[in-house]
C-alpha positions in Angstrom: 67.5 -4.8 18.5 68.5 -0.9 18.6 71.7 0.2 17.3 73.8 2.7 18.5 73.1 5.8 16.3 77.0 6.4 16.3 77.6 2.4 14.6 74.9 2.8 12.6 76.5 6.0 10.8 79.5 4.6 10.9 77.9 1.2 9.1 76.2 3.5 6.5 78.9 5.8 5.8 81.2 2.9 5.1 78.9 0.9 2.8 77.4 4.0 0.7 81.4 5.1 -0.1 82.1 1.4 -1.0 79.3 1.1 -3.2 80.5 4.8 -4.9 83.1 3.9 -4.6 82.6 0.7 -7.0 80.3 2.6 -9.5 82.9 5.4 -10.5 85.5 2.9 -10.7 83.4 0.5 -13.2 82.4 3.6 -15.3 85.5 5.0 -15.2 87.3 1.7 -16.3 84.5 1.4 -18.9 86.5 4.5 -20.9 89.8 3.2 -20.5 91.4 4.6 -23.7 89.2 6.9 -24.7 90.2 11.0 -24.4 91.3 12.2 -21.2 88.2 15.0 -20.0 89.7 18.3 -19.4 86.8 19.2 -16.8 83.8 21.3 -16.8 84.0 24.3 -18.8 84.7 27.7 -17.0 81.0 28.2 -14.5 79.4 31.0 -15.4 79.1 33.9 -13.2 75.6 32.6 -11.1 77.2 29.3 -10.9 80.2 30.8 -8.9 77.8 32.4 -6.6 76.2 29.5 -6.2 79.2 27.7 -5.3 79.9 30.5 -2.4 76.3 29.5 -1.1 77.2 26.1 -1.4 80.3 26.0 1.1 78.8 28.8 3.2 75.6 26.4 4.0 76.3 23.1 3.3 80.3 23.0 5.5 80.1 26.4 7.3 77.2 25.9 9.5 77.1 22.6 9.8 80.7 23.0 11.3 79.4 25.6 13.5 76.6 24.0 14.5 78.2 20.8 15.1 81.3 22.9 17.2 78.4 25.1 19.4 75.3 22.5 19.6 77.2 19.4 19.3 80.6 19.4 20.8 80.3 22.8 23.0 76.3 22.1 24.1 76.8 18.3 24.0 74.3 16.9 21.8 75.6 13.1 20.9 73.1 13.1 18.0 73.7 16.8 16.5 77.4 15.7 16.7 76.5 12.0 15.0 75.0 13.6 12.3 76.9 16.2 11.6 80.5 14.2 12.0 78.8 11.5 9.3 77.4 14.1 6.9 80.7 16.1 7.1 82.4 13.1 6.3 80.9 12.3 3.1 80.7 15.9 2.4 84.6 16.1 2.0 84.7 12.3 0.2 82.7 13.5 -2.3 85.2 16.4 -2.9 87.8 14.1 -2.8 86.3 11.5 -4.8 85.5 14.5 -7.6 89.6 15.9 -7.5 90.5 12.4 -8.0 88.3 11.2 -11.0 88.4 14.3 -12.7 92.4 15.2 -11.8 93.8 11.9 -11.7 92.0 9.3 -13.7 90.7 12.5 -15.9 87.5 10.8 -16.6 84.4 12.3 -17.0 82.4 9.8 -15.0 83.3 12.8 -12.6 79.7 14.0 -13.5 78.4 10.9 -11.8 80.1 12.0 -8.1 78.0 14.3 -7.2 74.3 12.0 -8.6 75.9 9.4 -6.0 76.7 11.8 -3.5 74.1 14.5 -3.3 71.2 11.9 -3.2 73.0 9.9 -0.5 73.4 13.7 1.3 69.7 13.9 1.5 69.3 10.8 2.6 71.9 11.6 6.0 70.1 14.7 7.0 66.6 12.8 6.9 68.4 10.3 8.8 70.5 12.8 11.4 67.3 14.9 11.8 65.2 12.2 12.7 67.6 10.7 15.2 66.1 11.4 19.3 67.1 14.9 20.5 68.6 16.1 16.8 66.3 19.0 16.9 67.0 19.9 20.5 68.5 23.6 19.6 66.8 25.9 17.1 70.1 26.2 15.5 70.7 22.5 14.8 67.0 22.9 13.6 67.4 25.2 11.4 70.9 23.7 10.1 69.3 20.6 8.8 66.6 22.1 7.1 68.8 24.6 5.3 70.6 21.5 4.1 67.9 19.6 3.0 66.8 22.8 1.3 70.4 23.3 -0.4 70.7 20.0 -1.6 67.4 19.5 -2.9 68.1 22.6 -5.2 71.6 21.4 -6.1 70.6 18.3 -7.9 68.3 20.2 -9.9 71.2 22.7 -10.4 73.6 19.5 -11.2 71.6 17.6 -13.2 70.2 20.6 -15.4 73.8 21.8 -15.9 75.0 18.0 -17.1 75.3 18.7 -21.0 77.1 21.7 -20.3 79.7 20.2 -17.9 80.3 17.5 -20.1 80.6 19.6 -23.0 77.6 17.8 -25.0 76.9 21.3 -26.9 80.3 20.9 -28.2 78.9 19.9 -31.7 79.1 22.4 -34.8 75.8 24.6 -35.8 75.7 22.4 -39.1 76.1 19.1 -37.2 73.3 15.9 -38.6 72.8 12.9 -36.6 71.3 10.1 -38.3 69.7 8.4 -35.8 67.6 11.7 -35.6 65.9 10.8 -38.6 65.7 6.7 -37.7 62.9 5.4 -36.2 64.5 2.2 -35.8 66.3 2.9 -31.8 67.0 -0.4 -31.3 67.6 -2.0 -34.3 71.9 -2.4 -35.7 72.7 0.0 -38.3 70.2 2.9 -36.6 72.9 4.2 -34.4 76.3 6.6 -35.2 79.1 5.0 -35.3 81.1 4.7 -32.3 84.6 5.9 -33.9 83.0 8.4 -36.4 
């Protein structure tokens, strides 16, 4: 049975935002009580470059690529692909104003692991689809976005601690459980309301 490459992103799209959906909200119940996050610390200078590069590649040309290739040159499957990853482009901005602005949570970190992983996924999906590649342009469109994204996780995940403040602890800090072999064991751990 083949599906229709338009119900199928649909299908996906639907079923990866539920499932997101259901992760921030359980980790973000999980710290119910706890201190409201006041958001990532001011990005240093590179970062906000990056972040130019960011919505110039990854919503700029695909929205010109989708307008010219897809909508303009009528490719169904540039337009699929495009329409779907656009989609989840702006939930995930969404979904990151609302845990972090609303619910201030900071299982806003996790939005982006969900989201960028799943963004790969779309564009190995889109590009693969039959006549995806049919323009140079929507050729080169995908690839740049695979490119981007690949190189944002690593950007997102290496820049965790700091966005979560995790360096936040004075020069003279001790831990105990550095000095505790014992990992697993009760008693080896801080306490949780030290």
């Amino acid at each position: 049975m083949i599906i229709d490459p338009l119900w199928s992103a649909v299908a996906q799209n639907i079923a990866f935002f539920a499932i997101a959906s259901l992760y921030v909200w359980i980790g973000s119940r999980r710290l119910v009580g706890t201190a409201a996050f006041p958001g990532p610390r001011p990005p240093p200078d590179w970062f906000k470059v990056w972040l130019v590069v960011i919505w110039i590649v990854g919503l700029v040309l695909p929205v010109i690529t989708l307008v010219l290739v897809g909508l303009v040159g009528g490719a169904r499957e540039v337009t699929i692909g495009l329409t779907a990853y656009l989609a989840m482009f702006v939930a995930q901005v969404a979904t990151e104003l609302f845990v972090w602005k609303r619910w201030r949570s900071p299982i806003w970190v996790i939005v982006p692991c969900l989201y960028l992983s799943w963004r790969l996924w779309q564009i190995a999906w889109a590009w693969d689809l039959p006549g995806a590649q049919s323009t140079t342009l929507a050729s080169l469109t995908y690839a740049a976005l695979f490119v981007l994204w690949v190189i944002n996780i690593g950007v997102h995940f290496t820049n965790i601690p700091r966005t979560l403040r995790w360096d936040y602890h004075p020069p003279s800090a001790t831990f105990p459980t550095l000095h505790d072999p014992r990992v697993l064991t009760r008693g080896a751990h801080d306490p949780v309301d030290s």
